[in-house]
C-alpha positions in Angstrom: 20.7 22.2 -1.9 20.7 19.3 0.2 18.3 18.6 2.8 20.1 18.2 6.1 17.7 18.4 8.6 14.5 16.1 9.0 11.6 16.2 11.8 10.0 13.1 12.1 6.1 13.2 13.4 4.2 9.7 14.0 2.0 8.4 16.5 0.3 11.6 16.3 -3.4 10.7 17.1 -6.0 12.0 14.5 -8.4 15.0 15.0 -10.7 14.7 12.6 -11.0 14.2 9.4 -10.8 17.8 8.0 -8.2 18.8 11.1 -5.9 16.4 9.6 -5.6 17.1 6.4 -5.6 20.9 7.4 -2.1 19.9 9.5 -0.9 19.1 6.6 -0.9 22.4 4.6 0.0 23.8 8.3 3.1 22.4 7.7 3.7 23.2 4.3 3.4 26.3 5.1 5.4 26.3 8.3 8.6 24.8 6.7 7.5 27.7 3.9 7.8 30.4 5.5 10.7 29.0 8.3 8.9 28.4 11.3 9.8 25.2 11.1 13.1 24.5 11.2 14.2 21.5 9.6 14.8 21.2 5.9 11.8 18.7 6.0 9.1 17.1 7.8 8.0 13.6 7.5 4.6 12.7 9.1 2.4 10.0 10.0 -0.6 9.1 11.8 -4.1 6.5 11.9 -6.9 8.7 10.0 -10.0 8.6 10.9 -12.5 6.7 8.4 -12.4 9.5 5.9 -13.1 9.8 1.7 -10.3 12.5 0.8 -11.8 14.0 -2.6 -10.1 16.5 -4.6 -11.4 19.8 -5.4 -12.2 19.0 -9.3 -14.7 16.3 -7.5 -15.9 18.8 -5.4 -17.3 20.6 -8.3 -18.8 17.7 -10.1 -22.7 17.3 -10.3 -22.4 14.1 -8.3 -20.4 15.2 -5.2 -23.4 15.9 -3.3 -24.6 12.4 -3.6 -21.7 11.1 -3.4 -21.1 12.7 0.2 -23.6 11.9 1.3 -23.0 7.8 0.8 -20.0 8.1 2.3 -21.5 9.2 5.6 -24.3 6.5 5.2 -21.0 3.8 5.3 -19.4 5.9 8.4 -17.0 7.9 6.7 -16.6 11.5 6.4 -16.3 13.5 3.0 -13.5 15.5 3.2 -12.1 18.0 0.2 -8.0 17.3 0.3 -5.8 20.5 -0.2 -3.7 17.7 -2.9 -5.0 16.8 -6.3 -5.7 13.5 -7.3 -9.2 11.9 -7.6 -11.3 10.5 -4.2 -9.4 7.9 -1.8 -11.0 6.2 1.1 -8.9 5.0 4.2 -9.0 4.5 7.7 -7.4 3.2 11.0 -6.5 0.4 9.5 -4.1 2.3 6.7 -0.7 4.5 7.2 -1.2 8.5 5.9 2.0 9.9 5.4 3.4 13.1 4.2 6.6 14.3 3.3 7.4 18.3 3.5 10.5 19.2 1.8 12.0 23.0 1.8 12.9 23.8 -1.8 14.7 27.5 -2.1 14.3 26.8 -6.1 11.5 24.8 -7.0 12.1 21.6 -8.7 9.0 20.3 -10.7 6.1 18.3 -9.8 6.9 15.2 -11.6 10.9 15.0 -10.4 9.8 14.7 -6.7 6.8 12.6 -7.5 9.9 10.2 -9.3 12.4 10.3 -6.4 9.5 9.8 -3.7 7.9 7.2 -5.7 11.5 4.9 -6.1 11.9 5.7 -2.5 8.8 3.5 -1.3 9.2 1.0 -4.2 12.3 0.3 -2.4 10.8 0.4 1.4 7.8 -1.9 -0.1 10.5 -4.4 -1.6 12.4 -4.7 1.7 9.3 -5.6 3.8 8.7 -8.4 0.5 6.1 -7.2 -1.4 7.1 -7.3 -5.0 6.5 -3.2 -5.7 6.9 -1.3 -8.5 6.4 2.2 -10.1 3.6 2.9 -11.8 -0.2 2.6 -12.4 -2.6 0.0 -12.6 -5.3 0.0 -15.4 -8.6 0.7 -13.3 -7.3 2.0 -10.5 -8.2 4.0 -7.8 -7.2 7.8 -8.0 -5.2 6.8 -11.2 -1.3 8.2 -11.6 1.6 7.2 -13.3 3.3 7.8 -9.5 1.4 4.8 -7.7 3.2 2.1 -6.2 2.1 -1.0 -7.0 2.4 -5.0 -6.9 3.1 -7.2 -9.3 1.8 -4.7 -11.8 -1.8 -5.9 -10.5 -2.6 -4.0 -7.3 -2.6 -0.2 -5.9 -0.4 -0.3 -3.0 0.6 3.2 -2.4 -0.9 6.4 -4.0 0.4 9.8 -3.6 -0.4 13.8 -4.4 1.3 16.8 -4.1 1.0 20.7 -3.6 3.6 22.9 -3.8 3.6 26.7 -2.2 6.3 29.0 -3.0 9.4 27.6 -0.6 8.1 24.1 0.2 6.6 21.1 -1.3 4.2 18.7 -0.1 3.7 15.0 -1.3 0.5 13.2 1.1 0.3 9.3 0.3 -1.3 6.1 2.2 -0.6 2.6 2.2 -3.4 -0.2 3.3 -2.0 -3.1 5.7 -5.3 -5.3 6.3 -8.2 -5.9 4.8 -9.4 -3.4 2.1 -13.1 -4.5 1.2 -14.8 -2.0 3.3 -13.0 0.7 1.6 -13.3 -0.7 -1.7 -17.3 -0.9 -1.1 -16.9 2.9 0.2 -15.2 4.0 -3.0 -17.5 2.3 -5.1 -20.2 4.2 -4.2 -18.6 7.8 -4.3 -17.4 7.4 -7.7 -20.1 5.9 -9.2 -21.8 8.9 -7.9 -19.8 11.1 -9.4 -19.5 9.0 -12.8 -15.7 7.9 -12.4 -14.7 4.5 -13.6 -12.5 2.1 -11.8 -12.2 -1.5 -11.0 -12.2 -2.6 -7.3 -10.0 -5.4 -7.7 -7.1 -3.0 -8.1 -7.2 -1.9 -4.2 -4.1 -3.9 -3.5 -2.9 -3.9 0.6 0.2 -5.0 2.3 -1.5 -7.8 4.0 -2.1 -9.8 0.9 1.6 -8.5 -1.0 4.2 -8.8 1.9 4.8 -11.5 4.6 3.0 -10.6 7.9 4.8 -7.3 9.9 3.5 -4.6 13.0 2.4 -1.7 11.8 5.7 -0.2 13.6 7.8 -2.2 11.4 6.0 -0.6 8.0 6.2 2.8 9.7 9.9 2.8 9.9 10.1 1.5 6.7 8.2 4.5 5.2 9.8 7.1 7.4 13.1 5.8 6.4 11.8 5.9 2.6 10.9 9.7 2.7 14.4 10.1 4.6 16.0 9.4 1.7 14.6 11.1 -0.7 
């Protein structure tokens, strides 16, 4: 079935860190069950600085310790209700998320596709030479990431799905990335995780210079689409 209604939420100003991922499954669950509306919702806001970890992490011997490093660096350790490994961001990044009524459930991987191409086109328009796919060394690797020049993490995303509704969470860096970078570094070498640092690509190295309201309506017109 077509989707022929869309709510749009940005500007929203974050809570905190838990509150705003909890919003999220809020709304899965409101376009679930109907109280919402609209076919689907597409949100953004600023987070607060937050590591999102998933709840495999959360089980892992290390989690503790890594936690705890995140809050010496200013960040709060969150558990996100997606999968995916651990993802630090901030202020100075876009979290988006995309809640799409489905009657009859399409798989994880088919929406993960069409929201993927989506971006990669949004990400080519403001210049930034994206593409599908993952980076060796990543950050919270997936063969769904958007990247640059087949170099760089620019945009990673995770899903859940409830019966009635599906939900796809992502974020995309615009400015400097080194303080999340040094953040990450620390929670998964806590937790024993691999990855190489120079894959944390942003927009301000991969795209000529834009506002941040310019990149918003770039990605609420990508998830629009799909």
């Amino acid at each position: 079935m077509a989707v022929t209604s869309t709510l749009v939420i940005r500007a929203e100003q974050a809570m905190d860190a838990a509150a705003d991922l909890d919003r999220s499954v809020d709304l899965l669950r409101a376009v679930a069950d109907g109280a919402i509306g609209e076919d689907r919702v597409v949100r953004l806001y600023a987070p607060l600085p937050t590591v999102a970890l998933s709840r495999r992490e959360s089980r892992m011997p290390g989690f503790d310790v890594a936690a705890q490093a995140a809050i010496e660096r200013g960040f709060t350790p969150v558990v996100r209700p997606t999968g995916g490994r651990a993802v630090a961001y901030d202020s100075s990044c876009i979290v988006f998320d995309i809640v799409q009524r489905e009657r009859e459930m399409t798989d994880q991987r088919t929406f993960f596709i069409r929201v993927g191409e989506s971006l990669v086109s949004a990400m080519r328009r403001l210049g930034a030479d994206a593409r599908l796919g993952d980076v060796p060394g990543e950050y919270c690797p997936g063969e769904f990431s958007v990247n640059a020049r087949g170099a760089v993490k620019l945009i990673g995303t995770s899903q859940r799905a409830v019966r009635g509704a599906r939900l796809l969470s992502g974020m995309v860096p615009l400015n400097e990335v080194a303080h999340l970078a040094d953040v990450l570094a620390v929670v998964n070498a806590a937790l024993g995780l691999d990855w190489d640092a120079a894959t944390f690509g942003t927009l301000r190295d991969e795209a000529p210079p834009v506002d941040r309201s310019v990149v918003e309506d770039a990605i609420v017109g990508a998830l629009i689409e799909v």
